[in-house]
N, C-alpha and C positions, 0 to 999 in steps of 0.2 A: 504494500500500500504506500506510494509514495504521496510526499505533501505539499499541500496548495503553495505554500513558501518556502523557501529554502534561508537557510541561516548560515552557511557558509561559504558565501562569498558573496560579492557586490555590494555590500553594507556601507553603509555611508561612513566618511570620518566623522561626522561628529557624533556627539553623545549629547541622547536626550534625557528629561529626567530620569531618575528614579533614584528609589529611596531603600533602604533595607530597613524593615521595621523590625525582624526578630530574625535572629540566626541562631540554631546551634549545630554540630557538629553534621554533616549529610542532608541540612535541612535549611533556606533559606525563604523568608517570606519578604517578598518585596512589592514596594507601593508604586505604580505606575499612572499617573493621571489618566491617559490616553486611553485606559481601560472601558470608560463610560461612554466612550464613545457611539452614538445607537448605530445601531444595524452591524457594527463590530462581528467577522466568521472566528468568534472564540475558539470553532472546532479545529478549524486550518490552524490558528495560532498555535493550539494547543500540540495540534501534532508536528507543527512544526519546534517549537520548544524542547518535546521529546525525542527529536533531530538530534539533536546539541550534545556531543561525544560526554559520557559521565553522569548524565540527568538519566535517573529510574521514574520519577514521576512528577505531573504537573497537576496543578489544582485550580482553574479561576476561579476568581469573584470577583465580574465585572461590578455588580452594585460598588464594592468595598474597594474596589479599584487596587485589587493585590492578586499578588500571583504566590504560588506556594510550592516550590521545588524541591523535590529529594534527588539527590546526587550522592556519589559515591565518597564524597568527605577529603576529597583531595584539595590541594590547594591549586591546582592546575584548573580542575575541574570550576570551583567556585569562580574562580578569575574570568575561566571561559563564559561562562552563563551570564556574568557580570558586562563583561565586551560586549558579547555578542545580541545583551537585551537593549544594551543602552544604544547601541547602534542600530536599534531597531529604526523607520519613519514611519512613524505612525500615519502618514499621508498615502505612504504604499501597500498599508496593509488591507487584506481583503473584506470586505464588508460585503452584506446581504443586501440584495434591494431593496429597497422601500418595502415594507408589508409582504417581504417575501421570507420564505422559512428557509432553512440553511438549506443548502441542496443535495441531494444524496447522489451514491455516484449513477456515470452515465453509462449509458450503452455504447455511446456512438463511436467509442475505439473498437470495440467488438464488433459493429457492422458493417465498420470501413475496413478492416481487418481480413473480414468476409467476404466483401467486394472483391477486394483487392486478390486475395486468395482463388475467385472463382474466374476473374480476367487473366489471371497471370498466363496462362497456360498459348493465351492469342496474343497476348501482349509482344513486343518486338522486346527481344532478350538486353538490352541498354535499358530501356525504358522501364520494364517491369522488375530489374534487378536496384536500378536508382527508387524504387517506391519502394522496394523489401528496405531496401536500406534508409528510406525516410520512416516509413512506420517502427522500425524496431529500435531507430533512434531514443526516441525517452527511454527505452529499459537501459540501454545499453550505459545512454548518460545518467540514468537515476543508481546505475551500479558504481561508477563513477563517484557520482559523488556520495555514497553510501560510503566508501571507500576510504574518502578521506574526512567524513566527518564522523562514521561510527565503527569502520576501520572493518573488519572482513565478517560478511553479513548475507543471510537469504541473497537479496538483494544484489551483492556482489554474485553469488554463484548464478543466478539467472542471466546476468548479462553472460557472464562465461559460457553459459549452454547456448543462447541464442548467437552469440560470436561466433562460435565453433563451427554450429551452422554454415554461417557466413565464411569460416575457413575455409571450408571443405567442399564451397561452392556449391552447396545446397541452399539455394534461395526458399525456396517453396518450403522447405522441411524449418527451417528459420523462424519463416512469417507464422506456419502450421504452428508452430513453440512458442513463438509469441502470443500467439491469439489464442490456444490453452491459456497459459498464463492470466492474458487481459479478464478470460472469463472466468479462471479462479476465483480472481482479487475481486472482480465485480460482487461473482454470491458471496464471496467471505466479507467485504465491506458493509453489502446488507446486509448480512446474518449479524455482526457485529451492530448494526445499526439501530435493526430492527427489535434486536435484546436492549437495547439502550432508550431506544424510542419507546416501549412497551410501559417504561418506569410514569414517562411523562406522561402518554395518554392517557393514561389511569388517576388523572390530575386533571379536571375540568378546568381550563384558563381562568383568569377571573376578566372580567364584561370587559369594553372597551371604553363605555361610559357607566355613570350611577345618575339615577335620578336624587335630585336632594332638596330637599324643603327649605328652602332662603329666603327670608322678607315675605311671607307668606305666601310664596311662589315655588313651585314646582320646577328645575330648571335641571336642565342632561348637562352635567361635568366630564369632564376626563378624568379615568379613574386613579388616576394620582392627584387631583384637587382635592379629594374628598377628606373631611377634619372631622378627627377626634369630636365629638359633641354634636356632629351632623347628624339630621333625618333623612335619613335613607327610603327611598318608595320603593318596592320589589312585587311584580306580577307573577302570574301565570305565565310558565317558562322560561324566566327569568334569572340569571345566579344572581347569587347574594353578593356582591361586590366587598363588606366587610365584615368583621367580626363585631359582633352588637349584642344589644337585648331589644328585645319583642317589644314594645311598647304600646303596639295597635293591632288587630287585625289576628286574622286564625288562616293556616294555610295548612297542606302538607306537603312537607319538604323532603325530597332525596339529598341523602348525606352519605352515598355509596361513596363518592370519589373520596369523600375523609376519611370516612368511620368505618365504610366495608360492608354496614348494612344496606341488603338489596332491598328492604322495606323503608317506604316513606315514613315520617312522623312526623308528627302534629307537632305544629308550634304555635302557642298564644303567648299573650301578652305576658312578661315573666321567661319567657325562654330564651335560652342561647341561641344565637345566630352564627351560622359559621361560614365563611367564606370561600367559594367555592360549592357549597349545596345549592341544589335547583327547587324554585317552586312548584312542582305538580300539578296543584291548583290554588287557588287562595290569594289572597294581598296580603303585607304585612310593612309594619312602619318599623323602624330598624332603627335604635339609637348606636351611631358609632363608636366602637369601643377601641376595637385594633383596627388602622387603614393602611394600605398601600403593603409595604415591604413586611409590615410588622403581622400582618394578618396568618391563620391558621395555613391557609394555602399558600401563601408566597412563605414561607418558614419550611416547611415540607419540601416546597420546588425547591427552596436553597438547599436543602439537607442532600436532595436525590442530586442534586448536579455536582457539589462536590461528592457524595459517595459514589459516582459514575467515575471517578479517578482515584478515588483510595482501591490499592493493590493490596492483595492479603501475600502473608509468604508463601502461599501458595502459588500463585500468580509471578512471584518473584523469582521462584524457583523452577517454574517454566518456560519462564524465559533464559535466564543464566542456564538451565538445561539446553534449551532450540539454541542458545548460540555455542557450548558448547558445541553442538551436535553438526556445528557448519564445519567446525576445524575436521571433526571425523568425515563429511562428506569431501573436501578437498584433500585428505588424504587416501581415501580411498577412489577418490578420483586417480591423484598421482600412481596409486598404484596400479588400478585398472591400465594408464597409459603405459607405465613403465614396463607391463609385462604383454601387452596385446597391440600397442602401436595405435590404436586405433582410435580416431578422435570421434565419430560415430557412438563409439560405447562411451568416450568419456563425456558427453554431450548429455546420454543417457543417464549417466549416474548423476552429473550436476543436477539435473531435472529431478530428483528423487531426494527430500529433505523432511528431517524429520522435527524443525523449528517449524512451519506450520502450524502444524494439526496440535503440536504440545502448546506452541505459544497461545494459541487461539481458542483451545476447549476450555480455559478456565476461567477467562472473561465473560464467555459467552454463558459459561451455568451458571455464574453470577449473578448476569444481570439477569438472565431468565429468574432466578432464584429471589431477587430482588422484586421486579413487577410482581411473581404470582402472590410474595408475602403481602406487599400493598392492596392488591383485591383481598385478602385476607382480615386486609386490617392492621398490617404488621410493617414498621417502616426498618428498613434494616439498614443503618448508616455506612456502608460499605463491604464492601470482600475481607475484610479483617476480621470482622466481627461475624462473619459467616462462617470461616474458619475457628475462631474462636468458639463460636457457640456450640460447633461440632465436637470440636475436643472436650467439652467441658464436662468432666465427671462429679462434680457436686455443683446443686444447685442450693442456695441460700435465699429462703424468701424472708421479708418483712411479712409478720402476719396480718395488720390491720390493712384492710383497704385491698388489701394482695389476694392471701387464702380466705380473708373475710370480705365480708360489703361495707365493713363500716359501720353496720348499724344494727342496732340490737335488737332482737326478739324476747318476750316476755313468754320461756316455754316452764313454769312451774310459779304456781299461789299455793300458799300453806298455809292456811288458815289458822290459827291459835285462841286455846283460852275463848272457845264458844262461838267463836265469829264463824261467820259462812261464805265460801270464797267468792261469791258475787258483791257481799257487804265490804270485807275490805278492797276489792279491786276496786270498787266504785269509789269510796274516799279515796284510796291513793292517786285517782286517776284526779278525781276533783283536788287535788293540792296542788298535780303539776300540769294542770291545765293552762296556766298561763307560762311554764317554763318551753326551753325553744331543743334542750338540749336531748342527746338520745334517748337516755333513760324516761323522759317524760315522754319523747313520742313511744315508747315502746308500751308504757302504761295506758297513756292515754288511748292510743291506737287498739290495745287488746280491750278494754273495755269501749270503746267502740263499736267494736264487731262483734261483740255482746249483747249492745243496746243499753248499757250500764251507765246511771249517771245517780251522784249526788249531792246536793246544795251545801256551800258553807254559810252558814251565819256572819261569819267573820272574814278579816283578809286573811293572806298566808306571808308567813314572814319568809325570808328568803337567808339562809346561811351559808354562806357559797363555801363550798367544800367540804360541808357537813351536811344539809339537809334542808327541811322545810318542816316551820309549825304552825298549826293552828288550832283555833277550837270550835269544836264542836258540841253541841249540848251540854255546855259546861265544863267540857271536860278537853283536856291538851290533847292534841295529835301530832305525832314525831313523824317523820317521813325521810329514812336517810341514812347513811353509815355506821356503824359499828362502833364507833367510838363516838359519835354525835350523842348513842343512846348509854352509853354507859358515861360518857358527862354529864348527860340528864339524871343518871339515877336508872336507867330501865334497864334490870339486868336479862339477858339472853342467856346464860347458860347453861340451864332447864333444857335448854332445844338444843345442846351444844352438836347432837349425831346428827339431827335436821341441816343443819349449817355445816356440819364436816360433809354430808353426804353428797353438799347441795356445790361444794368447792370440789370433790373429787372430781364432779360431776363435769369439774370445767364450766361451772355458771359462777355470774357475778350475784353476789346475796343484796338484793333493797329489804330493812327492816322498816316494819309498822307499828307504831304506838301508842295505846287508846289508854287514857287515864294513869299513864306513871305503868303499866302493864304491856306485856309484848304481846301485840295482835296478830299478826303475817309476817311470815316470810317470803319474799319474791325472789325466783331465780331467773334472771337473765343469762343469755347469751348474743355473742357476736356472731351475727349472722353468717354460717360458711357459706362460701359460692358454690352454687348447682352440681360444678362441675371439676371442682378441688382437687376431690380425688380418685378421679379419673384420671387427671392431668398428674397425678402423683405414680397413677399405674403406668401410664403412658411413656413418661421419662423413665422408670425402671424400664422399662420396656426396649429403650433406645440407648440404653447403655450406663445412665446416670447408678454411682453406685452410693451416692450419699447426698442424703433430704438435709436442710438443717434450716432449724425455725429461730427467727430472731420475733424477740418483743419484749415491750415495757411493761404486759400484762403477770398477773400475781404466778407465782411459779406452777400453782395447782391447775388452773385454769388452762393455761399454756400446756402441762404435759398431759391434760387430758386430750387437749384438741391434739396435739403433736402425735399422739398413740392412736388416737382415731382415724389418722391420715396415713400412720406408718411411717412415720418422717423418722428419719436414726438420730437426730440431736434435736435439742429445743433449749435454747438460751434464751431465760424470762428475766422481767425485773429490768432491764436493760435502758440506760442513759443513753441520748443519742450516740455520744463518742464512743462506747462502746463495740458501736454494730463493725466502725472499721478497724477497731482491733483484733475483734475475733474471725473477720478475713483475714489479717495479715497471719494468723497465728494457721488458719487452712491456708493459707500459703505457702506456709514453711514448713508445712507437712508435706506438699508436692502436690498439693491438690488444682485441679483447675476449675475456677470459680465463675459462676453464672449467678448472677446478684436480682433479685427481683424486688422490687419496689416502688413507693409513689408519694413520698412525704416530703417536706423538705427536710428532714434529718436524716433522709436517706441519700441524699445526694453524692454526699463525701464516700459512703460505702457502693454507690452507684458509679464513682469514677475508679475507684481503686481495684475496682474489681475486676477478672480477666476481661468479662463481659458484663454490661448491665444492660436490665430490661424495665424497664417504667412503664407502668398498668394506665392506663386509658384518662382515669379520673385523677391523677398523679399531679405532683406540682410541677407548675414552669420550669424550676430550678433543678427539680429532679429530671425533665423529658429532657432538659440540654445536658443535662449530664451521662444519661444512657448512652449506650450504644445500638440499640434496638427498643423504640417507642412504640405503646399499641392503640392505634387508635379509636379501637372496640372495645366493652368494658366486659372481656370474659378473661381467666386465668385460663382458658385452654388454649388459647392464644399463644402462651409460653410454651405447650408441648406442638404446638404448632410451627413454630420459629423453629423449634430442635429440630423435628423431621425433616422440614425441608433443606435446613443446614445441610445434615447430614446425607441426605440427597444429593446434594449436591456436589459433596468433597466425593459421595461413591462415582459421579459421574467423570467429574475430572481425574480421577483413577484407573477408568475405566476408558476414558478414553486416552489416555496417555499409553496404557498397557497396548490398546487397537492401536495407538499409531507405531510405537513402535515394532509390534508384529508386521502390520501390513508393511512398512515403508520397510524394512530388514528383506523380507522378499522381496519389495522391489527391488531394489540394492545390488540380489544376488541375480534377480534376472536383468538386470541392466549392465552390471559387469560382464555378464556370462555370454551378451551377445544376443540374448534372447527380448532385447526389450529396443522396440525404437526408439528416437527422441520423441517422437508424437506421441505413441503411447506411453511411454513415460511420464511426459506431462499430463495425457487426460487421465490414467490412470492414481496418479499422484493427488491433482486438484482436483477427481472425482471424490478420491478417499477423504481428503481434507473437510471437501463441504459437507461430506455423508457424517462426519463424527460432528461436524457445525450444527445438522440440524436435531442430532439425537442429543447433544448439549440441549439446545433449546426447546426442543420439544421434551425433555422427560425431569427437567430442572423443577424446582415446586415442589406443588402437593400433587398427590396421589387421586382428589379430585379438588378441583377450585372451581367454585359457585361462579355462575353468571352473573356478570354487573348489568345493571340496566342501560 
């Protein structure tokens, strides 16, 4: 695949800006004005940047106007990247049309190729020997200068095969070698494109205008005018241009391109709005919350563009492998010649490489492996973290919000001392009917669905972090912790097996108090998710050999839910700072660590960890710190991620194992005399694009849902 620009030679003397905003050793991030420039082919730049002898990898961020290069840590190396950026003109560089998308490649080397191929034969032998020799011109000079900027490469041996040709005054067998080639690179360019392209379509754009309510007026902006505090108008068919709250109107809205759900949901007044979802039907007035760059969708596209450039070492070591593997094909070129004389076969062997098919399958289940998690629900920030999440044999969840919802369920009333358990649910629910916090929705809520209700005479005092009193018929009513009632004087220890049995049980204990006497016991729980522990069977299932539960909850509670899931550790009682030492400590056991969570005290345990994954509902501070965010609020989601992981690292194995098979035969029937250059090449770039498409077609899940 050669690139739109080339970087080593012609560069202007001078030097235009830039800046180096952070370096450290293989790694330089520099600031470039010229970057914002609109209509800017980032993709040319980018490939041509990876041109540039010693550069492993390129990052843009046009927005941020910085480039981010991994190079091999030389001082040679840096120097060159530094020359050769500053010498860039930003006047010559490639840009897209106006309102035109980047272009993918073309056909029309492949059908002037064809042409040319099919007149040769009438053509007057001067004339159609000067057009073999003008069309096979770019390879010949794309080896060339392969040659001297990344020094002996695919690239260089292709030009050698198509030369050879030309040695041996085989025109027609030449142009036949080239135009294999040309159609190689063409399906490998789309296959790589089309894995690449899959991430973004899965991203509804956001509008090109917004409607928005100004001075009493309704007026269509461009969707970068639109401000923090705006009213947004949003129809039937319409994206939602920003991230907001509901403030008018009822609609239902598809949030597949965010969330992953192929069902619509209602949104009213009260609801989140998010950026990039479509109305179905409905109107809705929209107060703007996040605009432009900062929105739920432009946050995501940024995520996928730089993870379309982060390489795992997987990735890394497939290439350092394919260029190894050019030195073994020009040596066993030399030797083919050395012993047979024969530049025919040694035409044939250049033509058979096993950089291709290695360099190229691991991209490609990447990015395939990338898009299918996104219809999933699942953002996975690069090839690193893909590989990582594959290796990872212990997983570490955060339990609240993670293996729980958050929110508590009221499953046990224990009535005491005469009362009847619709009597006390009903007062307790009546004291925290004005409170906002879980345990009072969980009371209030079960007497609810009861139909239970009853009056106080009196207000209810409010003790925050001990309880709630009031009276009733004369008499005190306690509502609240354990030690709230033994300050007051109400001793519980009559019921003490009640409350032991009620703690093994993994429930939190609410105490009731009527007159200085103990009335109820209530035992709460933290709601688990649906599908917990399934998603606990599931990772056993894919290799995980150790569960471990982190939480700030009471240690009884904790190892009852931990023993109910089969988790092998459970560390309760726990201080934020906690949660990242007892990673570091499975780290120095040799473990590799997959961190789940969604707090903001999870953050710091969410970057330290080999891989972090941040739940749906999770905080800002936590989803930028993961390495794999979910945009759907299920925990199976996380055995989800594993699977296709691990998918994928089987695919890039499996097809490194095929190429090398396949291309080792070709090898020996090209040395041997039994292979032409023609068939050499179609058979070569036939194999290539065949593991191209089994990359991409079996990368994912095993089944992924239709989006709408």
């Amino acid at each position: 695949m050669r690139p739109d620009l080339s970087l080593t030679g012609g560069l202007p003397a001078r030097i235009h800006p830039l800046r180096i905003a952070h370096e450290t050793p293989g790694r330089l991030r520099l600031k470039l004005p010229w970057l914002v420039r609109p209509g800017l082919d980032t993709e040319a730049l980018a490939r041509a940047l990876r041109q540039i002898r010693g550069v492993t990898s390129v990052r843009l961020n046009p927005q941020a106007a910085s480039v981010i290069l991994g190079h091999d840590g030389t001082a040679a190396t840096r120097a060159r990247i530094l020359d050769r950026i500053g010498r860039l003109d930003p006047d010559q560089l490639p840009v897209h049309p106006p309102g035109a998308a980047a272009a993918g490649p073309s056909a029309a080397p492949i059908v002037g190729r064809l042409a040319l191929l099919a007149t040769l034969p009438v053509l007057p032998r001067p004339l159609g020997r000067a057009l073999v020799l003008w069309a096979i011109a770019p390879r010949v000079l794309g080896g060339l200068d392969a040659l001297v900027s990344k020094g002996v490469s695919v690239e260089v041996l292709d030009a050698l095969a198509v030369s050879l040709g030309v040695a041996r005054g085989s025109f027609g067998t030449a142009l036949t070698t080239d135009l294999m080639m040309e159609a190689g690179e063409y399906l490998e360019e789309t296959t790589m494109r089309q894995s690449g392209a899959l991430l973004q379509a899965l991203l509804m754009p956001n509008p090109a205008t917004a409607r928005v309510e100004r001075a009493g007026a309704v007026l269509d902006l461009p969707f970068d005018q639109v401000a923090q505090g705006d009213i947004v108008v949003v129809q039937t068919g319409e994206a939602v241009p920003v991230d907001g709250l509901v403030i008018a109107g009822a609609a239902q809205v598809n949030e597949a391109s965010i969330t992953g759900e192929s069902l619509a949901v209602t949104k009213e007044p009260g609801a989140l709005a998010i950026a990039g979802s479509t109305l179905e039907s409905g109107r809705l007035r929209i107060r703007a919350e996040q605009v432009g760059m900062q929105t739920t969708t432009a946050r995501i596209a940024a995520l996928i563009r730089g993870a379309l450039d982060e390489r795992s070492e997987t990735e890394k070591l497939a290439g350092a492998q394919a260029n190894r593997q050019v030195w073994m094909t020009l040596g066993l070129g030399a030797a083919t010649l050395a012993v047979t004389r024969d530049l025919r076969r040694l035409s044939s062997v250049f033509l058979v490489d096993y950089a291709c098919p290695i360099k190229l399958s691991a991209p490609v289940a990447v990015r395939a492996t990338m898009s299918a998690a996104v219809a999933r629900g699942i953002l996975i920030k690069g090839g690193p973290s893909i590989e990582k999440l594959s290796a990872a044999d212990t997983f570490v969840f955060d339990k609240t919000g993670t293996l729980t919802e958050g929110r508590l369920d009221l499953c046990e009333v224990l009535p005491l001392d005469g009362q009847t358990e619709a009597e006390v649910l009903a007062l307790a629910a009546a004291l925290e009917r004005q409170a906002q916090h879980p345990i009072a929705r969980a009371i209030c809520g079960a007497a609810l669905a009861r139909g239970l209700a009853a009056d106080l005479s009196g207000d209810v005092t409010v003790e925050v972090g001990h309880g709630l009193r009031a009276e009733v018929g004369g008499r005190a009513v306690l509502l609240g912790a354990r030690h709230f009632m033994a300050r007051e004087g109400v001793d519980f220890s009559p019921h003490a097996a009640r409350i032991e049995a009620l703690a093994e049980a993994g429930k939190m204990t609410l105490y009731l108090a009527i007159g200085g006497r103990p009335a109820a016991l209530f035992g709460l729980r933290d709601r688990l998710r649906a599908d917990a522990r399934e998603t606990a069977e599931r990772l056993r299932r894919a290799g995980v050999t150790h569960l471990v539960m982190l939480t700030g909850d009471r240690r009884a509670r904790a190892t009852a839910l931990g023993r109910d899931l089969g988790f092998d550790a459970v560390h309760a009682e726990l201080r934020p700072e906690d949660k990242a030492e007892i990673l570091a400590r499975l780290k120095a056991e040799g473990r590799q660590i997959a961190f789940v969570g969604d707090g903001i005290n999870d953050a710091p345990a969410l970057a330290s960890a080999g891989v972090g994954i941040a739940m749906a509902q999770g905080a800002d501070i936590a989803r930028a710190a993961a390495d794999i965010t979910l945009s759907e609020d299920r925990i199976g989601a996380v055995a989800d991620a594993r699977e296709a992981c691990d998918r994928a690292m089987a695919i890039i194995r499996t097809n490194t194992t095929l190429a090398l098979a396949i291309n080792t035969g070709l090898f020996v029937a090209a040395s041997s005399g039994r292979l032409s250059p023609v068939a050499a090449s179609l058979l070569h770039n036939g194999s290539t694009f065949a593991l191209l498409l089994h990359a991409l077609a079996q990368a994912g899940f095993a089944e992924t849902p239709a989006r709408p």
